[in-house]
Each structure stands twice: as C-alpha cells, then as structure tokens.
Backbone as ProteinMPNN parsed JSONL, in Angstrom:
{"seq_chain_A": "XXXXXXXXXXXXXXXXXXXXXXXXXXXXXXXXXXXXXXXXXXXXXXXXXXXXXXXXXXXXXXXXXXXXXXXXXXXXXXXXXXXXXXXXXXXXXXXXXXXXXXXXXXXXXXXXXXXXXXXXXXXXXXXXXXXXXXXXXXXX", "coords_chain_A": {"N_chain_A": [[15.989, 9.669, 34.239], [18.614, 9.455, 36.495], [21.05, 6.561, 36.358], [23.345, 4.576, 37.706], [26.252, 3.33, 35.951], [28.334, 0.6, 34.659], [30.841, 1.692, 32.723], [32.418, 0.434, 29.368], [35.818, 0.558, 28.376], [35.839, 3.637, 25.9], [36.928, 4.772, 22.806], [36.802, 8.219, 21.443], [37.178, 9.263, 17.983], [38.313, 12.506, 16.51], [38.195, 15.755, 16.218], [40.003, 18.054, 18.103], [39.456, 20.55, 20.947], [40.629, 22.796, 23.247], [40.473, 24.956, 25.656], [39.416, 27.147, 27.708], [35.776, 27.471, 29.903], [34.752, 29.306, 29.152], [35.158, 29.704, 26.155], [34.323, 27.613, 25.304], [31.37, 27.784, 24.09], [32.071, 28.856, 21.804], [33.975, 27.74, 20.404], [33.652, 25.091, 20.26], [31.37, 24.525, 18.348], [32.603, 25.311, 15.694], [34.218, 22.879, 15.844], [32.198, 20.761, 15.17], [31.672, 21.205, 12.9], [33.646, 20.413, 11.27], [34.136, 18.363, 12.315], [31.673, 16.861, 10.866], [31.738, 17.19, 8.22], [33.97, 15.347, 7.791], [33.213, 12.859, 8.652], [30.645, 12.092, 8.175], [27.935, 9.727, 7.047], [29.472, 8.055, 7.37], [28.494, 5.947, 9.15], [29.399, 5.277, 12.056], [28.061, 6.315, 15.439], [27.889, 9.518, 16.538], [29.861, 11.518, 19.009], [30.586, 13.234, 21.708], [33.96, 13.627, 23.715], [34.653, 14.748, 26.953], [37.22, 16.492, 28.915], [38.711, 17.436, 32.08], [40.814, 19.602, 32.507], [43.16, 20.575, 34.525], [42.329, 24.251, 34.969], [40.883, 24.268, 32.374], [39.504, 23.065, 29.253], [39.427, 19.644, 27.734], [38.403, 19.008, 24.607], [37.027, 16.764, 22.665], [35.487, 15.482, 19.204], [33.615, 13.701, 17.362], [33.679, 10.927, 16.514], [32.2, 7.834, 17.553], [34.579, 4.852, 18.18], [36.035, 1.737, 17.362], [38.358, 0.263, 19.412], [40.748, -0.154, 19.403], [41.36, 1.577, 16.882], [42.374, 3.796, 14.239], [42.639, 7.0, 12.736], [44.512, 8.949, 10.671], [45.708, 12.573, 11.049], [43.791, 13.024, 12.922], [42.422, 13.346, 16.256], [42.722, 11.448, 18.823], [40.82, 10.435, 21.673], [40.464, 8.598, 24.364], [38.449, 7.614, 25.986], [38.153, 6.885, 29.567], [37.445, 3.531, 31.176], [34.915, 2.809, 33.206], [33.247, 3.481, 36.586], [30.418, 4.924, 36.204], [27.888, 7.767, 36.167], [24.746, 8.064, 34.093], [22.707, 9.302, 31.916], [20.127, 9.711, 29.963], [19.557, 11.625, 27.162], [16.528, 13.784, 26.555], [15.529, 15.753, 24.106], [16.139, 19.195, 23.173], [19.461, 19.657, 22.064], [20.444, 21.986, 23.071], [19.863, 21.929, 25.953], [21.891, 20.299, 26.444], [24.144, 20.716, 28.327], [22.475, 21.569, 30.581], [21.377, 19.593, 31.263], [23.678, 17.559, 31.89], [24.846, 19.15, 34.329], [22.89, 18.673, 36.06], [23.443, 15.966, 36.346], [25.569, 15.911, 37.338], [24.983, 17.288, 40.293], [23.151, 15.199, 41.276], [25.13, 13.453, 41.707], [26.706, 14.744, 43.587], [24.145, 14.962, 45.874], [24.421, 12.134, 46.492], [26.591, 12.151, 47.704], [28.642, 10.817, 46.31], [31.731, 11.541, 44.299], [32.347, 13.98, 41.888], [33.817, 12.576, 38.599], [36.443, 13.618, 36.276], [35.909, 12.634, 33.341], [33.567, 12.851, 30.883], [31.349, 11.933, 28.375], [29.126, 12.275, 25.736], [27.321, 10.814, 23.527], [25.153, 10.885, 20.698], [25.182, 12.816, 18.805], [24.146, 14.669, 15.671], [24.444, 14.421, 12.205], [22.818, 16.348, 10.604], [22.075, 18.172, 12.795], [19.159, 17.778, 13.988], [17.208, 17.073, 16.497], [18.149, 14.793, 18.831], [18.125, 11.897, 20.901], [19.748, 11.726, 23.791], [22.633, 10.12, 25.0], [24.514, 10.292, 27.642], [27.305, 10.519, 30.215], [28.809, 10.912, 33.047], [32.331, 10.724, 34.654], [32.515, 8.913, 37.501], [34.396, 9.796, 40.583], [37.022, 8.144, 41.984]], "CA_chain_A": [[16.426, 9.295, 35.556], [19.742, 9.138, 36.406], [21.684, 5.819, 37.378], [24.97, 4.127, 38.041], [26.356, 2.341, 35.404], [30.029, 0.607, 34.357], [30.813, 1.98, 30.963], [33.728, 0.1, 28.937], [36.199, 2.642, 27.615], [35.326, 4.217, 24.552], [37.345, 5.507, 21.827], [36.138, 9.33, 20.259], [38.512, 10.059, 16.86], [37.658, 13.359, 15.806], [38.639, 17.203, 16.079], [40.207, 18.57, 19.584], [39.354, 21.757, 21.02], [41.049, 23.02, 24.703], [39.717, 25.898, 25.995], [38.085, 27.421, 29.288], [34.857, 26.859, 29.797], [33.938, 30.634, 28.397], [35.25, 29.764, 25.196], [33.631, 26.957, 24.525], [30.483, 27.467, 23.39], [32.167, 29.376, 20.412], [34.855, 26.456, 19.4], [32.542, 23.611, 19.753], [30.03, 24.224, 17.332], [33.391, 24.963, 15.19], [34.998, 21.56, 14.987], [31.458, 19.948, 14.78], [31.411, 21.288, 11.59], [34.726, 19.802, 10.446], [33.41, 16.441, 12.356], [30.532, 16.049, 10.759], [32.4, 17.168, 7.106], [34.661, 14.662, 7.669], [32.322, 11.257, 9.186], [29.576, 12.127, 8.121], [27.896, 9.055, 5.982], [30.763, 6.164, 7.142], [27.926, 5.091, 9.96], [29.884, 5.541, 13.332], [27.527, 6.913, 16.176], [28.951, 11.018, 16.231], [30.104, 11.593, 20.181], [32.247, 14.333, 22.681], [34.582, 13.459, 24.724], [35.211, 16.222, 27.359], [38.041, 16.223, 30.016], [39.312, 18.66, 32.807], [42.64, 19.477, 32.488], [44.012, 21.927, 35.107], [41.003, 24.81, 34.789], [40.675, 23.918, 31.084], [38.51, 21.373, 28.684], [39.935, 18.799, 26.523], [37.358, 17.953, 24.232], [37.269, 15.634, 21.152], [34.105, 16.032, 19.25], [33.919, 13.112, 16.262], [32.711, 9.754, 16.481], [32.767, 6.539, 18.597], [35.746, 3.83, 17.328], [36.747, 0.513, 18.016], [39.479, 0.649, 20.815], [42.249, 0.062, 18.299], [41.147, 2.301, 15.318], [43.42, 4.679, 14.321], [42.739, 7.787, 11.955], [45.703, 10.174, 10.765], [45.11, 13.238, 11.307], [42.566, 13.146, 13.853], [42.851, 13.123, 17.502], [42.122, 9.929, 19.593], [40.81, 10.421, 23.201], [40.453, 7.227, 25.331], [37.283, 8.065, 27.731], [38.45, 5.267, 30.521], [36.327, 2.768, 31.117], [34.487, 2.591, 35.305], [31.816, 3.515, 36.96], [29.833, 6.396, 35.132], [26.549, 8.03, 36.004], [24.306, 7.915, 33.154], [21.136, 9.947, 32.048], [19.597, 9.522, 28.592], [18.702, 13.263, 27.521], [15.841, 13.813, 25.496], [14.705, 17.248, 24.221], [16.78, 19.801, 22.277], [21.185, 20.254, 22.06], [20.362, 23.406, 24.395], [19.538, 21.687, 27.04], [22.684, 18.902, 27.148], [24.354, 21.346, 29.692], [21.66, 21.635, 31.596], [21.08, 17.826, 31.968], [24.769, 17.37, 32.61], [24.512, 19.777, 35.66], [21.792, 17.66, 36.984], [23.825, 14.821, 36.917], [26.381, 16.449, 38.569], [24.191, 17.666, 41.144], [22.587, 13.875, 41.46], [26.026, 12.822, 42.332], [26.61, 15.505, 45.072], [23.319, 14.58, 46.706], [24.224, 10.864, 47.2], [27.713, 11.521, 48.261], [29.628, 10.791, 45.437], [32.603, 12.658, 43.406], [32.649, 14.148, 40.197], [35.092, 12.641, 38.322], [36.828, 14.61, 35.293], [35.345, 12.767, 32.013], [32.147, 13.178, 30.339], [30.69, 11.502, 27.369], [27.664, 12.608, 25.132], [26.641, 10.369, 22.536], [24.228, 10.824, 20.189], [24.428, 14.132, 17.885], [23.536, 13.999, 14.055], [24.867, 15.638, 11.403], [21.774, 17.259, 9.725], [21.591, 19.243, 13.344], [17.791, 17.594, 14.473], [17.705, 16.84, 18.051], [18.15, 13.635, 18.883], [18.418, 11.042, 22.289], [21.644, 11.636, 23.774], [23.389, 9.351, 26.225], [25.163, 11.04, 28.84], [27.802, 10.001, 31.028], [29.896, 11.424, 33.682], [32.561, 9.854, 35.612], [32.133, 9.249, 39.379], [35.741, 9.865, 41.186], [37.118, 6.995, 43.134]], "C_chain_A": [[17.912, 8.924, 35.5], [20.036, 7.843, 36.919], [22.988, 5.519, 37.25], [25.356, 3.152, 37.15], [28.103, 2.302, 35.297], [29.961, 0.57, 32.699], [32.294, 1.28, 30.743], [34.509, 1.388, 28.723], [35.908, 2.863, 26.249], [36.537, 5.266, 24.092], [36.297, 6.73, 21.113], [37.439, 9.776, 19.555], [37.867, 11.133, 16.359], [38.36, 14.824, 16.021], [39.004, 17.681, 17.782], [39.409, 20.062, 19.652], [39.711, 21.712, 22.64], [41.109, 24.415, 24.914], [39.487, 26.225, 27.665], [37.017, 27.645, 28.838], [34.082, 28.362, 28.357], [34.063, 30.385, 27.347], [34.788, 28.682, 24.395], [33.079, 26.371, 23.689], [31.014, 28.374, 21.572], [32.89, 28.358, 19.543], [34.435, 25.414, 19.195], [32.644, 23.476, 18.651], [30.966, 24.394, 15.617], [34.048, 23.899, 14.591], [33.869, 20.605, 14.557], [31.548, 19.888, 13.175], [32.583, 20.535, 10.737], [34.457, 18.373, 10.323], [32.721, 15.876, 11.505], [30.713, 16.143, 9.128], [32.993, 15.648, 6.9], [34.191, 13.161, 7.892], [31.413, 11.515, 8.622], [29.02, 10.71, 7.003], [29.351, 7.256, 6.536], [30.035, 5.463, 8.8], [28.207, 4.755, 11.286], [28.584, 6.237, 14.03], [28.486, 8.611, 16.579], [28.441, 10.99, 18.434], [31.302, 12.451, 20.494], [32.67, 13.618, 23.658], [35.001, 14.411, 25.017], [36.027, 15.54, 28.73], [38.139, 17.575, 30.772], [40.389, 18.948, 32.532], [42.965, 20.679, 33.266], [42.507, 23.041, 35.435], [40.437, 24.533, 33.426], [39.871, 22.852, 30.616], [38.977, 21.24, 27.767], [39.113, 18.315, 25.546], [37.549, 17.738, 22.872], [35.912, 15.908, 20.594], [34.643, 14.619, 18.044], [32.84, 11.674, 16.561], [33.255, 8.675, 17.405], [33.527, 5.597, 17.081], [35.513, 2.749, 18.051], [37.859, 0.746, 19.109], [40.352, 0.623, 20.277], [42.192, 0.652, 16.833], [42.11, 3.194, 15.431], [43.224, 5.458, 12.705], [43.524, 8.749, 11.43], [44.686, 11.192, 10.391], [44.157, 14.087, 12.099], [42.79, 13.024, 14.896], [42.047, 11.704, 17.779], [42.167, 10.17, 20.836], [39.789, 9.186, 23.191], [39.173, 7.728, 26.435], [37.305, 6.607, 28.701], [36.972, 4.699, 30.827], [35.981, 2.99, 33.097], [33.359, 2.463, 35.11], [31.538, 5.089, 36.716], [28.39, 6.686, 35.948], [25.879, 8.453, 34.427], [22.863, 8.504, 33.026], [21.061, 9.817, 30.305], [18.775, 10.745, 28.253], [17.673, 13.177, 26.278], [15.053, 15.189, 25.034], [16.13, 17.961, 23.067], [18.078, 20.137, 22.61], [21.559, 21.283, 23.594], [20.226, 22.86, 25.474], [21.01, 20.446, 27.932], [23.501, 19.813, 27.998], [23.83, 21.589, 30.8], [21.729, 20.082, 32.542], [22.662, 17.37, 32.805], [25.041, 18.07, 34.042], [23.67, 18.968, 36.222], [22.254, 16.336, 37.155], [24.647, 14.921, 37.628], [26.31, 16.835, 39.893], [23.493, 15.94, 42.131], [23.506, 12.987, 42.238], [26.294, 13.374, 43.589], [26.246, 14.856, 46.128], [23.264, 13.382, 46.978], [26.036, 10.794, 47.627], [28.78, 11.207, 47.672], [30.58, 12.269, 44.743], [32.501, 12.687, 42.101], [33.307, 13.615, 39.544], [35.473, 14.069, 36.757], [36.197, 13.998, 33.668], [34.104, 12.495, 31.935], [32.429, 12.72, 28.649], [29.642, 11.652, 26.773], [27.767, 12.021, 23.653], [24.933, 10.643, 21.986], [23.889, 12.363, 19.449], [24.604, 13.376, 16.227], [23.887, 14.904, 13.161], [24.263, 16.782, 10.605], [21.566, 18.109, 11.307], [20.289, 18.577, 13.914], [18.597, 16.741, 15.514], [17.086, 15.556, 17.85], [18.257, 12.581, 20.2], [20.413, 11.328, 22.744], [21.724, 10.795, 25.026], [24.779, 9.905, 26.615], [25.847, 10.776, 29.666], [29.016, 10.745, 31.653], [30.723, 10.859, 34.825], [32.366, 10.122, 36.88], [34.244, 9.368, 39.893], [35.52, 8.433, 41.795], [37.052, 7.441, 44.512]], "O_chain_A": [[18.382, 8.208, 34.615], [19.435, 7.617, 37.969], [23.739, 6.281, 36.641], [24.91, 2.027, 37.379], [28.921, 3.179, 35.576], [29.398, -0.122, 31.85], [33.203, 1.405, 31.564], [34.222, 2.583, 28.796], [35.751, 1.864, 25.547], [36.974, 6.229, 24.724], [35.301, 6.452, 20.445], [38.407, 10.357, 20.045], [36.831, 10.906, 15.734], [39.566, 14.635, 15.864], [38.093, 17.579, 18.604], [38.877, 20.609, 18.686], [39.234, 20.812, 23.332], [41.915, 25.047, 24.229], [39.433, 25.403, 28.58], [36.869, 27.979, 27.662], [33.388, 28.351, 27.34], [33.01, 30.721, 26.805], [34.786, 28.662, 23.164], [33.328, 25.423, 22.944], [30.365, 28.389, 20.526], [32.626, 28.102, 18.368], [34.662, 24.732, 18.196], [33.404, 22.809, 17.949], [30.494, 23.926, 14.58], [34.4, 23.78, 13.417], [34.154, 19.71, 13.761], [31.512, 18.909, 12.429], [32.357, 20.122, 9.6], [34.44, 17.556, 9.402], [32.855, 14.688, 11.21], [30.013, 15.352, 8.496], [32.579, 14.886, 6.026], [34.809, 12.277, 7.299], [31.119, 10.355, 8.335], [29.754, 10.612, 6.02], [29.732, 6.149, 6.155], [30.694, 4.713, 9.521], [27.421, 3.987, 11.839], [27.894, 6.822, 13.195], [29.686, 8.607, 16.856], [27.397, 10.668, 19.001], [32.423, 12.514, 19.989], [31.924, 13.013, 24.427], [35.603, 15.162, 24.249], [35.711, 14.542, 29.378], [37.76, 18.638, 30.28], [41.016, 17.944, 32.193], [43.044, 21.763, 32.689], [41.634, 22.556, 36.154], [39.209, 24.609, 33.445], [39.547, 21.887, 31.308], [39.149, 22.099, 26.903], [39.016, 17.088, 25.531], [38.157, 18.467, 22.088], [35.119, 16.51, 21.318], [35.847, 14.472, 17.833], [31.627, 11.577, 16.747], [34.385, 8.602, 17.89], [33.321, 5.568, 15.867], [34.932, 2.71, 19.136], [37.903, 1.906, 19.519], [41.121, 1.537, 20.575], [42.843, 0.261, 15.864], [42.683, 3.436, 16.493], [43.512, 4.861, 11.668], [43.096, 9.816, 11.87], [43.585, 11.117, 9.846], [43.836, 15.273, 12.03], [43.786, 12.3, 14.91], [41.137, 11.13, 17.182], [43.267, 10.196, 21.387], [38.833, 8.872, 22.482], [39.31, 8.144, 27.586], [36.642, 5.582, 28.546], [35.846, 5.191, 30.753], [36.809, 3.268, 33.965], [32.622, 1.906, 34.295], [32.215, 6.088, 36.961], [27.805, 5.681, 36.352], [26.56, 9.142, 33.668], [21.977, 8.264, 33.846], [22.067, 9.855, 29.596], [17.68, 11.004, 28.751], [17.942, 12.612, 25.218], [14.047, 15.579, 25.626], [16.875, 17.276, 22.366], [18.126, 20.975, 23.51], [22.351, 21.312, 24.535], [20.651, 23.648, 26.319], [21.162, 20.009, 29.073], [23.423, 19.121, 29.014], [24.427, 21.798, 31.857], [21.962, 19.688, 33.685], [22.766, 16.974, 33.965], [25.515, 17.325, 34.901], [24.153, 18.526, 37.264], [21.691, 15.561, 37.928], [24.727, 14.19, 38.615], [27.285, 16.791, 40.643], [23.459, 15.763, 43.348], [23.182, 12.13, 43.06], [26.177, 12.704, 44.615], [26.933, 14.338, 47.008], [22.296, 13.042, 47.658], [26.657, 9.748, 47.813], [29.862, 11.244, 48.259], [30.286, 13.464, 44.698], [32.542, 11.748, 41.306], [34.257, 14.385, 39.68], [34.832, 15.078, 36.464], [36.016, 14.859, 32.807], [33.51, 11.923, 32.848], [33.37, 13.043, 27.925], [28.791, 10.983, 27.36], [28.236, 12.681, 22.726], [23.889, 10.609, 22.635], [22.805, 12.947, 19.461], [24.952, 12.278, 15.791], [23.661, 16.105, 13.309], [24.813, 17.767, 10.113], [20.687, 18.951, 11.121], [20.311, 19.166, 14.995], [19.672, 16.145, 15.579], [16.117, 15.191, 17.184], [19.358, 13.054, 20.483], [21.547, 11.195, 22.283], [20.9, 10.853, 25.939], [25.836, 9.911, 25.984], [25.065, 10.601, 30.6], [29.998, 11.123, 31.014], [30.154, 10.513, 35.861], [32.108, 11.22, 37.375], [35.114, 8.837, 39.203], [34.497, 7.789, 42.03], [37.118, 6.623, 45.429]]}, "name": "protein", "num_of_chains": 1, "seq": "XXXXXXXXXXXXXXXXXXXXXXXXXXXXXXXXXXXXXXXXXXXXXXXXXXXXXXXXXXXXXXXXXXXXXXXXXXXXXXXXXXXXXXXXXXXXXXXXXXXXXXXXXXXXXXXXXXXXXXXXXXXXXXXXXXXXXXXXXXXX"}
C-alpha cells in the first residue's frame, strides 16, 4: 500500500550512470556490478538514487551513507529530504519498475505531482530478491 511519508535526505555513494531511459536497463545492471565489487561486506544497506535531468536519468547505484561521508572516487548524490510517497515492494527486481509506476499513478489519482527523485533501497549483492523500500518524491 502506498502512503505519504517525510523522508530525511539520504546520502547514496556509489557508481553514476546518465542515460535515457532506453539505455538504462543495459548500464544499470553494469555499475551494480562495480557497486557491489566495491561495498560489498562493509555492512551499508546497497540503494539507487535516480534523478530527472532534462529528458535524462542521473542515477547513483551504491549504498546508503551518513550525510557527511565522503568516498574518493565515488559519486555522492544527496536524495533531498520532504515529502515522499512510499511503497515497500515485495516480489522479484523485475517488478521494481512496475511498482514504481504504480506509485506514480497513486499520486496522479489523488492530485498530486511527481516530483523528480526516486529512491530504492534494499538490493543484495548475491542477486536474491529481497524487500525493497521505494520512494518517490511528490512535487511542491
């Protein structure tokens, strides 16, 4: 079920990738692999941060930080802190596009705006599907 929550902001340090949407699903699954090389084992929760930019997506793929961590090397996107809609996905990777559409859709139908960032916590580095927490901002 979707609802309305205020998320702090969240730090993801980890691998960029900026793209249109078509290209994606091929560069993702790309830097995961560097992500999950590189964190894997130092106990962080592994999380994307995705942005709009223009027609384009900014996305970070790596792990949640402290708000003042700082990794060389690595990118650091800021996912601002507000008011988020929130869905807790449960079922298999394949489907976290789907669910994200449905929250997008959820917002529509009560009136609200999309905003531009998105948050998905909760992948794993061995690959087995896992709970993800889902969050997309609402516009002001």
């Amino acid at each position: 079920m979707v609802e309305i929550v205020r998320m702090p902001p969240r730090l993801v340090i980890g691998v960029p990738v900026l793209a249109g949407f078509e290209r994606l699903s091929a560069l993702v699954p790309e830097a995961w692999e560097t992500a999950f090389a590189e964190f894997a084992g130092d106990g962080r929760p592994f999380a994307e941060a995705s942005t709009r930019v223009g027609g384009r997506y900014h996305e970070v793929v790596g792990v949640l930080a402290a708000p003042d961590a700082r990794r060389d090397g690595f990118v650091h996107a800021l996912v601002p802190g507000g008011e988020y809609a929130y869905l807790e996905h449960r079922g298999p990777r394949s489907g976290i596009a789907t669910a994200f559409g449905e929250i997008e859709g959820w917002l529509r139908e009560r009136g609200r705006a999309v905003g531009a960032a998105k948050l998905d916590i909760g992948y794993r580095a061995d690959g087995t599907d896992e709970t993800h927490e889902l969050f997309v901002s609402i516009a002001p």
